[in-house]
C-alpha positions as CSV (number, residue, x, y, z in Angstrom):
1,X,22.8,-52.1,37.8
2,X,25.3,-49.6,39.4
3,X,27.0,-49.2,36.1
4,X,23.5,-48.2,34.6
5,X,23.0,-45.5,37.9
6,X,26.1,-44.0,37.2
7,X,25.6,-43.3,33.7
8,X,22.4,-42.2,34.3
9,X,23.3,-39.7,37.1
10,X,26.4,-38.5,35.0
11,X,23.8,-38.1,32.0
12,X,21.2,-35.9,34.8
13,X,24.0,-33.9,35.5
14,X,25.6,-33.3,32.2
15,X,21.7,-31.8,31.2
16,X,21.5,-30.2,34.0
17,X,24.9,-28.7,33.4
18,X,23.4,-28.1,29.4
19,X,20.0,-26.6,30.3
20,X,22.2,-24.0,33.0
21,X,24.5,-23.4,30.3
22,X,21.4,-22.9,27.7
23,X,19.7,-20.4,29.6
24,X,22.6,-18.4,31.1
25,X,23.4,-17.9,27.3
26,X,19.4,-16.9,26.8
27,X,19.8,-14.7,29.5
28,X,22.8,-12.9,28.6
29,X,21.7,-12.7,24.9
30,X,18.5,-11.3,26.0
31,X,20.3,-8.8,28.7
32,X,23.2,-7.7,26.2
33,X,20.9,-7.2,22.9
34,X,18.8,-4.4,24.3
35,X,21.9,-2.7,25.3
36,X,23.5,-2.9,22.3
37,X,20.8,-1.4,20.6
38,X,20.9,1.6,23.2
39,X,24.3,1.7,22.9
40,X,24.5,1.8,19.0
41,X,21.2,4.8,19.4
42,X,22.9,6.6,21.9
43,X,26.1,7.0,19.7
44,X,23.7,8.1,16.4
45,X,24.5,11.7,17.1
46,X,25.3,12.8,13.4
47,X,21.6,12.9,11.2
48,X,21.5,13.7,7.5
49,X,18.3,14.8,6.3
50,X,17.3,15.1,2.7
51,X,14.5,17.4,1.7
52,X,13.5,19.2,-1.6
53,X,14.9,22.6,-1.8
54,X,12.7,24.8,-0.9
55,X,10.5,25.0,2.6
56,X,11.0,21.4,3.3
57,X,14.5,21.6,3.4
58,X,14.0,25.4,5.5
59,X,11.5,23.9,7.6
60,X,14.4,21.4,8.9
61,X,17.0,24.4,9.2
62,X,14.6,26.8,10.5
63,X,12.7,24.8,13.0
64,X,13.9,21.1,13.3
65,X,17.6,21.4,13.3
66,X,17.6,23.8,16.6
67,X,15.6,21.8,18.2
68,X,17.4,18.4,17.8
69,X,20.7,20.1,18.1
70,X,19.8,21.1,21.6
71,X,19.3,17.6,22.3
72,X,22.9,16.6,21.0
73,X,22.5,16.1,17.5
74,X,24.2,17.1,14.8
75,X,22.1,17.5,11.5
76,X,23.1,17.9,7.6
77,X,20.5,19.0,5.5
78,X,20.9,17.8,1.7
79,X,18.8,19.6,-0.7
80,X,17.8,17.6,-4.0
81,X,16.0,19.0,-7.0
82,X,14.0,15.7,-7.8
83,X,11.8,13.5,-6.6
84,X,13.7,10.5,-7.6
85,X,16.9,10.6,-5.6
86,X,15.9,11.5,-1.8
87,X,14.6,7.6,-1.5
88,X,17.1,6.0,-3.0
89,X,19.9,8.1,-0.7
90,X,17.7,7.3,2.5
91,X,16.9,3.3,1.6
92,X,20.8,3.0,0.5
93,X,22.1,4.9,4.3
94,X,23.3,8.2,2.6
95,X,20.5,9.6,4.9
96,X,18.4,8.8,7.6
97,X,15.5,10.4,6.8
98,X,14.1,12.6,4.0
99,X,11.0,15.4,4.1
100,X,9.7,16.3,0.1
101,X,6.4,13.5,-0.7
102,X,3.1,12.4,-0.1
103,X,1.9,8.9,1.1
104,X,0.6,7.6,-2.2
105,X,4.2,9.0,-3.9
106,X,5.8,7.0,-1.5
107,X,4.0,3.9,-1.6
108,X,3.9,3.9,-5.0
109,X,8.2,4.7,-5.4
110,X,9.3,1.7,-2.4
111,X,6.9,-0.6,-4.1
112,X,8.3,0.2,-8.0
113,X,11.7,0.0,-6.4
114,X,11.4,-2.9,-3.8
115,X,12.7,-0.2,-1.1
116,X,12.0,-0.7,2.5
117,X,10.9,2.9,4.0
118,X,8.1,3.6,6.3
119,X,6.1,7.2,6.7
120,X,7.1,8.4,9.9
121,X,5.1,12.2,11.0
122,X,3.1,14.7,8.5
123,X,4.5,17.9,7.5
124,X,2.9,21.4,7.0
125,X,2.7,21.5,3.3
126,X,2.3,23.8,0.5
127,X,-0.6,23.3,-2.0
128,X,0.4,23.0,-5.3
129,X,-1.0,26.0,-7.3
130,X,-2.3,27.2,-10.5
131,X,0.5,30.1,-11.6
132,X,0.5,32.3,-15.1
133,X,2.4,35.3,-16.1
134,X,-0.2,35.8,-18.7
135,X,-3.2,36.3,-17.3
136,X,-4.8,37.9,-14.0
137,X,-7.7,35.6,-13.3
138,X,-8.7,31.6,-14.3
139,X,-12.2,32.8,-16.5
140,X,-9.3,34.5,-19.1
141,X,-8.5,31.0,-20.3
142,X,-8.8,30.6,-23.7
143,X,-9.6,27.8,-26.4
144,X,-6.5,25.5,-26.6
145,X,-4.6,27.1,-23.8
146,X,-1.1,25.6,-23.6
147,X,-0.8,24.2,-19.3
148,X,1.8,22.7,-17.5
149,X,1.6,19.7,-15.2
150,X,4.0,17.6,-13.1
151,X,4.9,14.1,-14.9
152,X,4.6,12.0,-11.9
153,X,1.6,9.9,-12.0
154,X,0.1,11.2,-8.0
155,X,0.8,15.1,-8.4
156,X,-0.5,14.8,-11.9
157,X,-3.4,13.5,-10.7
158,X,-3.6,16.3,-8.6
159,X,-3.4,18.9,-11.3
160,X,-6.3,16.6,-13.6
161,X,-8.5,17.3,-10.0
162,X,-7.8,20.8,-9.7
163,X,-8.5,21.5,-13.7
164,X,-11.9,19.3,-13.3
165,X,-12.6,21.6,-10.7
166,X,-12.3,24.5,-13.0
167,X,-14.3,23.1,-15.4
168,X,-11.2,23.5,-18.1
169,X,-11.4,19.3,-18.6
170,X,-13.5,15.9,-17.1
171,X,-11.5,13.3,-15.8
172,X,-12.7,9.7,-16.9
173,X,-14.8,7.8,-14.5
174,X,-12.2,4.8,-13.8
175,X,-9.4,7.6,-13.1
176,X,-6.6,5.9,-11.1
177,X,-4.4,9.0,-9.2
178,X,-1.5,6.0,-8.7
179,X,-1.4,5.4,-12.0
180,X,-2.9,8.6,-13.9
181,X,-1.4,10.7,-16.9
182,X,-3.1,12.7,-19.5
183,X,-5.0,9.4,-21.1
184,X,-7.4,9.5,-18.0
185,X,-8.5,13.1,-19.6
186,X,-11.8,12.5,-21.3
187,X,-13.1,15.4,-22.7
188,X,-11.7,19.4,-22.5
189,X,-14.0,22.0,-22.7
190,X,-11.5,24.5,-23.9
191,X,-9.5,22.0,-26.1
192,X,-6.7,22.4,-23.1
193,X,-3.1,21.2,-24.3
194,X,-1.4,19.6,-21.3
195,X,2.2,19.4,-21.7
196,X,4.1,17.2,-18.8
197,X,7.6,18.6,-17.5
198,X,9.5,17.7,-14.5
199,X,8.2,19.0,-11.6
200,X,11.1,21.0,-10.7
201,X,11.0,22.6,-14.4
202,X,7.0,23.7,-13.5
203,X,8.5,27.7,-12.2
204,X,10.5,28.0,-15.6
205,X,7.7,27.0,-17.6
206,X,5.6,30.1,-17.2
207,X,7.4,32.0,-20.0
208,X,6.6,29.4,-22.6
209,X,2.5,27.9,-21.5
210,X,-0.7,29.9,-20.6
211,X,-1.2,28.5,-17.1
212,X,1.6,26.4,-15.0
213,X,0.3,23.8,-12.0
214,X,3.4,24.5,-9.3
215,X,3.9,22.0,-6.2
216,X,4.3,24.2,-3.6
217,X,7.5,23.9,-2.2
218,X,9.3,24.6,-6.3
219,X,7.0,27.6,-6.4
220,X,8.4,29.1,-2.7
221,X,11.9,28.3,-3.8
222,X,11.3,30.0,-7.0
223,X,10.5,33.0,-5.7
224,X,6.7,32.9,-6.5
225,X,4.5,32.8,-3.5
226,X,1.4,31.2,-2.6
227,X,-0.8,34.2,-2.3
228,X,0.0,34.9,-6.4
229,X,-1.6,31.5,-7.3
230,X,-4.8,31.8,-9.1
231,X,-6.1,29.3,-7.6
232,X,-4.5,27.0,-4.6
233,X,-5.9,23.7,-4.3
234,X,-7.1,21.8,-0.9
235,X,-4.5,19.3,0.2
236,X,-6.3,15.9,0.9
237,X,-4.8,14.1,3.7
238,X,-3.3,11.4,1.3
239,X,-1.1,14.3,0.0
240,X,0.1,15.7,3.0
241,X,3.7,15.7,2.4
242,X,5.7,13.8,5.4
243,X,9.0,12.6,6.8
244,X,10.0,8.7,5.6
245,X,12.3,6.9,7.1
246,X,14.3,3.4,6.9
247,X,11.7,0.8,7.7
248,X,14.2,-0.6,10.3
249,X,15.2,2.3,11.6
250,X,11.4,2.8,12.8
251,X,11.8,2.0,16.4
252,X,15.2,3.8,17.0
253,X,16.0,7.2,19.2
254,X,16.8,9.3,16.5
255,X,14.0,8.7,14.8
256,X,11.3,9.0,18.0
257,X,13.3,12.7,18.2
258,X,12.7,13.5,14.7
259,X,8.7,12.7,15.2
260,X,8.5,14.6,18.0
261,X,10.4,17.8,17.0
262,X,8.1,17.7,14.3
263,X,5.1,17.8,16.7
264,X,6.0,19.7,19.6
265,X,4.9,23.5,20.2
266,X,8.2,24.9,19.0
267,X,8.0,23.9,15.6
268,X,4.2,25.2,15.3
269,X,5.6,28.4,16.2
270,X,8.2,28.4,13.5
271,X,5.3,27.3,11.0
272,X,3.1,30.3,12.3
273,X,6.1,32.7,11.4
274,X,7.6,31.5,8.8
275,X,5.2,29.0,6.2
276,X,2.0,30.6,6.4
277,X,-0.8,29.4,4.2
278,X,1.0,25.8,4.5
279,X,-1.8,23.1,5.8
280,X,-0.9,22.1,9.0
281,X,-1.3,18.3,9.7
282,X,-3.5,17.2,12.7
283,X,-1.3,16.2,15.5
């Protein structure tokens, strides 16, 4: 019988020992893990951002950059000419964050490519427009008018919107703007030829089509400007263009800083001088 006390107060104290042990080693891991992560945030200093040449990329030098420097950042600004590269550079770490698409581009791209980036804040953004170095006014198209679009599927769709608008074409009743391209056109009231070029290529194509559909931001860095569009079209809030970020970087000071640079009073005031005509997203 004492033999069996023993062992069972050696056994009460060895648990009791265990479960101290246990949650000391809870404790600490709980009190040293949000510290880390401060740590490791307050040491992020040194951002790269990626952004379309063009106002996206002078919207982070003009207006973003000053403002995060005078927090104590330092920030890169790479400029791309596609709209292929910018995620792959953010989801593989080359950045950490990029400023050139649209929700239902980036959707789209991190589900094609299994990439795991998250929207993060809206940016003022430049409608794509209707550009020609032929003609003065949209009612001088004529029957089988050569026009330029963007190849990828969501600005495409854009274009296919802003020429049913026009009148120039109808857009099938299924249309998909994820998935559209010049299939979805079912009928053209002017026999319109589309012809699909990079988006980039859009500003160059106006010596060789009737009419060229430019984003926005290729137009501005092109040297054409909004005002010479013959017609501009009305940004709907899925194609706002916006800053994305690493899906796990989501909760992290540098990003929090980046959102609210983009959304503080200073930046408006750099918009108002600087990017007028842009569509300013709601706050």
């Amino acid at each position: 019988m004492f033999a069996r006390a023993v062992t069972s107060a050696v056994s009460a104290s060895v648990s009791v020992k265990s479960v101290k042990t246990f949650l000391f080693a809870a404790v600490l891991a709980a009190s040293l893990t949000p510290l880390g992560a401060q740590a490791q945030d307050a040491q992020k200093k040194n951002l790269v951002f990626g952004a379309t040449a063009g106002p996206y990329a002078d919207q982070i030098k003009w207006g973003i950059k000053p403002i995060l420097e005078k927090q104590g950042y330092t920030v890169k600004v790479v400029e791309f000419a596609d709209y292929v590269q910018p995620n792959h550079a953010l989801a593989d770490g080359a950045l950490d964050a990029n400023a050139f698409q649209h929700i239902v581009y980036l959707n789209k791209f991190a589900s094609d490519h299994k990439l795991a980036l998250s929207p993060l804040v809206q940016v003022p953004t430049a409608p794509i427009g209707l550009y020609s170095n032929k003609f003065k006014n949209v009612s001088e198209v004529k029957d089988g008018a050569r026009v330029a679009i963007p190849n990828d599927p969501t600005n495409l769709a854009r274009a296919l919107i802003m020429l049913q608008d026009l009148g120039w074409i109808k857009i099938k009743a299924n249309f998909n703007p994820v998935t559209a391209s010049e299939k979805d056109v079912e009928s053209s009231a002017k026999n319109i030829k589309l012809v699909p070029l990079e988006a980039a290529q859009l500003p160059r194509s106006l010596a060789d089509t009737d009419f060229s559909f430019v984003n926005g931001n290729f137009a501005i860095a092109s040297g054409l400007k909004l005002t010479d569009a013959l017609s501009l079209e009305a940004i709907p809030d899925q194609y706002m263009n916006l800053v994305a970020v690493r899906t796990a970087d989501k909760d992290r000071q540098f990003v929090k800083d980046i959102a609210a640079a983009y959304r503080s009073a200073e930046f408006g005031d750099v918009v108002k001088q600087r990017f007028a005509g842009f569509y300013v997203p709601k706050k």
